[in-house]
C-alpha positions as CSV (number, residue, x, y, z in Angstrom):
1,X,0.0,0.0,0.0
2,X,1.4,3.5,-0.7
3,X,1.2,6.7,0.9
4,X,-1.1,8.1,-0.9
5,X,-3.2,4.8,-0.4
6,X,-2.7,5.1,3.4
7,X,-3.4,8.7,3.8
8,X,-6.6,7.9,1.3
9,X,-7.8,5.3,3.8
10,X,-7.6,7.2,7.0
11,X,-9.4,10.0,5.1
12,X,-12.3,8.2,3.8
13,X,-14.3,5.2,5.2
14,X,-15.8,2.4,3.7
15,X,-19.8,1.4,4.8
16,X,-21.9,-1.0,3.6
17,X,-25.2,0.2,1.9
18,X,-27.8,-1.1,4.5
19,X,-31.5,0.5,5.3
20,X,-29.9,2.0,8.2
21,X,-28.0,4.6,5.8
22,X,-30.6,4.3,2.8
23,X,-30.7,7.8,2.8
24,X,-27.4,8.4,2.4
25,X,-27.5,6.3,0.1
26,X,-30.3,8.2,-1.6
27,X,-28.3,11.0,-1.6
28,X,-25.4,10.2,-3.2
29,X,-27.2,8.4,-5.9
30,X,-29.1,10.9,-7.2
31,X,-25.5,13.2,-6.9
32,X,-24.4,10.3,-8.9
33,X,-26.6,10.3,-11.5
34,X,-27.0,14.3,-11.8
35,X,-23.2,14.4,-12.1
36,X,-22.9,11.5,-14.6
37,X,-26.1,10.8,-16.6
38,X,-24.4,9.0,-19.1
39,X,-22.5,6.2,-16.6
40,X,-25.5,4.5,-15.2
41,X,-28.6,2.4,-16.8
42,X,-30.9,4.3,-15.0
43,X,-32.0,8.4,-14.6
44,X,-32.0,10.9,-12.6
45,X,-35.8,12.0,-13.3
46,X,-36.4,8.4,-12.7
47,X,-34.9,7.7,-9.3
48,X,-35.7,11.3,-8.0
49,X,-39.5,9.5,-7.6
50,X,-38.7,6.8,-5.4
51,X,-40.1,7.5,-2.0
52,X,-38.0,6.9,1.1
53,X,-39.7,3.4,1.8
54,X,-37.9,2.5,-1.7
55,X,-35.0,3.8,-1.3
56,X,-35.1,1.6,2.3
57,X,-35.8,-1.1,0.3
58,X,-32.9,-0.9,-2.5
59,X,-30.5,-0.6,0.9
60,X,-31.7,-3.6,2.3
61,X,-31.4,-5.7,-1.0
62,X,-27.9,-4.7,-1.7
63,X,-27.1,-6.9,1.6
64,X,-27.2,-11.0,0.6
65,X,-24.8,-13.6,-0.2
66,X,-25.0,-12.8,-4.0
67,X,-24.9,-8.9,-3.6
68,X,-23.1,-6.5,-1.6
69,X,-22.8,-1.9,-2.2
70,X,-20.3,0.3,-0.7
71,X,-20.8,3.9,0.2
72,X,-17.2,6.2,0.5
73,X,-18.0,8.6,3.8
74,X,-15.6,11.9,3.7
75,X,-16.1,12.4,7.5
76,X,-20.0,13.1,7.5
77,X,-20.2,13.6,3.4
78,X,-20.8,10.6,1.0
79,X,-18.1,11.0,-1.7
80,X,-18.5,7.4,-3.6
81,X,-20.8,4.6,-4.6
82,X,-20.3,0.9,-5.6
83,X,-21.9,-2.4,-6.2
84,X,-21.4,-5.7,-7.0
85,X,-23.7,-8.9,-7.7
86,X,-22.5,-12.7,-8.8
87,X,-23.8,-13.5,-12.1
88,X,-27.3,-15.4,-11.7
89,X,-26.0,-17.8,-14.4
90,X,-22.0,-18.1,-13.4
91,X,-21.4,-17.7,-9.4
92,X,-18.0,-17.4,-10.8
93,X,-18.5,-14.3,-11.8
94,X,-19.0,-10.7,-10.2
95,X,-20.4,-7.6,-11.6
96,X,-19.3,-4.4,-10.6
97,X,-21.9,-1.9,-10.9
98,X,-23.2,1.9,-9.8
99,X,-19.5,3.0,-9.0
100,X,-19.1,7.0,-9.1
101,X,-16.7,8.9,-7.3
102,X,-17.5,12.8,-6.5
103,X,-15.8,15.4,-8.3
104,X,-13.8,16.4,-5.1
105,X,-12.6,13.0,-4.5
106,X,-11.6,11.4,-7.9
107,X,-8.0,11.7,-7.8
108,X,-6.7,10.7,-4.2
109,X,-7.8,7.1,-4.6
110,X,-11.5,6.7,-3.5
111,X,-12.5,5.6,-6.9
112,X,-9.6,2.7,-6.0
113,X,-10.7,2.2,-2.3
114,X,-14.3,1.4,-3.8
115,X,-13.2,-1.1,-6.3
116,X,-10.9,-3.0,-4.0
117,X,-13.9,-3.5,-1.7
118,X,-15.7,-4.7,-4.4
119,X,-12.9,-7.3,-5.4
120,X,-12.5,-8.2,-1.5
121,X,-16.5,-8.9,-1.6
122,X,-16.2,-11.2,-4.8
123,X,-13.5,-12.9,-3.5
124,X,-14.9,-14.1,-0.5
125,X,-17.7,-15.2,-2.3
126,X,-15.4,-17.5,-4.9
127,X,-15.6,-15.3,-8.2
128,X,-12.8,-15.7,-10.2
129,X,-13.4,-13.1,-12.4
130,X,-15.2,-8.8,-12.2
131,X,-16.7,-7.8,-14.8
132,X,-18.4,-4.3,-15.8
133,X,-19.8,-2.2,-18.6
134,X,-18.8,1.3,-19.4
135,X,-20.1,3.9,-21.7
136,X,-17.9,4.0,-25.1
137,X,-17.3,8.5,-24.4
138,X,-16.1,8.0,-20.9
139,X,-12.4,8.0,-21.7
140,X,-11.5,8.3,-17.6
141,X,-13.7,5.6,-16.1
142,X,-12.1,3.3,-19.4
143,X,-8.5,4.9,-18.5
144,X,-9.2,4.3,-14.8
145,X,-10.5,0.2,-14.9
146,X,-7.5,-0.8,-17.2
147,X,-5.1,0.9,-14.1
148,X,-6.8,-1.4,-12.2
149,X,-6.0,-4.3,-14.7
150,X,-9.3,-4.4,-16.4
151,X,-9.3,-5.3,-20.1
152,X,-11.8,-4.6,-23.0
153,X,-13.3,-8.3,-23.8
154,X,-14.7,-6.8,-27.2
155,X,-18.0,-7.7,-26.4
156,X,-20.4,-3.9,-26.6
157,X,-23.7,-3.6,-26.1
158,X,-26.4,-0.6,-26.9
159,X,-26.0,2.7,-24.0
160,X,-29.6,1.4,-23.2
161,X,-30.4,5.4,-22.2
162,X,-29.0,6.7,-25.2
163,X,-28.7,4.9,-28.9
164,X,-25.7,7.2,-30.3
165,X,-24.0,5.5,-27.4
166,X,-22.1,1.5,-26.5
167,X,-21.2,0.4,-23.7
168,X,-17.9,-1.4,-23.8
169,X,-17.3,-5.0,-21.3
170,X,-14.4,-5.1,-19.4
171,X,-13.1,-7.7,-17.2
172,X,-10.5,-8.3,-14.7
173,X,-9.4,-11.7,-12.8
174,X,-9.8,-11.7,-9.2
175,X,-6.7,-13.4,-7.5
């Protein structure tokens, strides 16, 4: 672990998404999906109507054996987001989903901290490999996985919120 790593983890905490911090949860969502429409397969307008009994609800299935979401906490401020599922078909398998970083924190490692907990999750739970999909004009995140040794399979699919838009696969081995 480096410095920066170290300094990065005393700084910001890991939770688990659970109904007890939905609403935090809530919150930096919808931050999430304000800031970057174009990263997740749902909407702002979209999620802004769930009502609070929803939002508990989300929380609370984000905690099982085949799931498991991450919220990055700067002190008293949510600055990060991340899920993961196993593949309903192949156990083997974990998807990494919903990850955003805030503006403010994309550069000291948070984006890092979240994806590590995300590999930690899947590895306990016997995935051998993460996969994840990322919009085809968002040069950083694509920049960003393959730092973390994610790799373009080739496989694309439609940006299902916008046709002038793919989504690219990318997938790393979990060791």
């Amino acid at each position: 672990m480096t410095y920066h790593d170290q300094f990065v983890k005393r700084m910001v905490a890991l939770e688990p998404i659970t109904p007890q911090n939905a609403m935090i949860f809530k919150d930096v969502r919808l931050r999430a999906l304000r800031d970057t429409p174009n990263a997740f397969g749902s909407t702002y307008a979209k999620e802004s109507q769930l009502s609070d009994a929803d939002w508990i609800k989300r929380a609370a299935q984000w905690n099982s054996e085949r799931s498991a979401a991450f919220v990055a906490m700067d002190g008293d401020t949510a600055c990060g987001i991340v899920g993961s599922f196993l593949d309903q078909d192949d156990a083997t398998r974990a998807h990494l989903v919903s990850m955003w970083t805030a503006p403010t924190h994309r550069r000291p490692g948070v984006g890092r901290l979240l994806v590590n907990a995300v590999l930690g999750w899947a590895r306990l739970g016997r995935a051998r490999t993460l996969q994840l999909m990322v919009t085809s004009n968002n040069e950083a995140a694509i920049l960003f996985y393959q730092g973390l040794g994610f790799s373009r399979t080739g496989r694309t699919e439609p940006y299902p919120n916008d046709p002038a838009l793919i989504e690219y696969e990318m997938l790393r081995p979990i060791c």
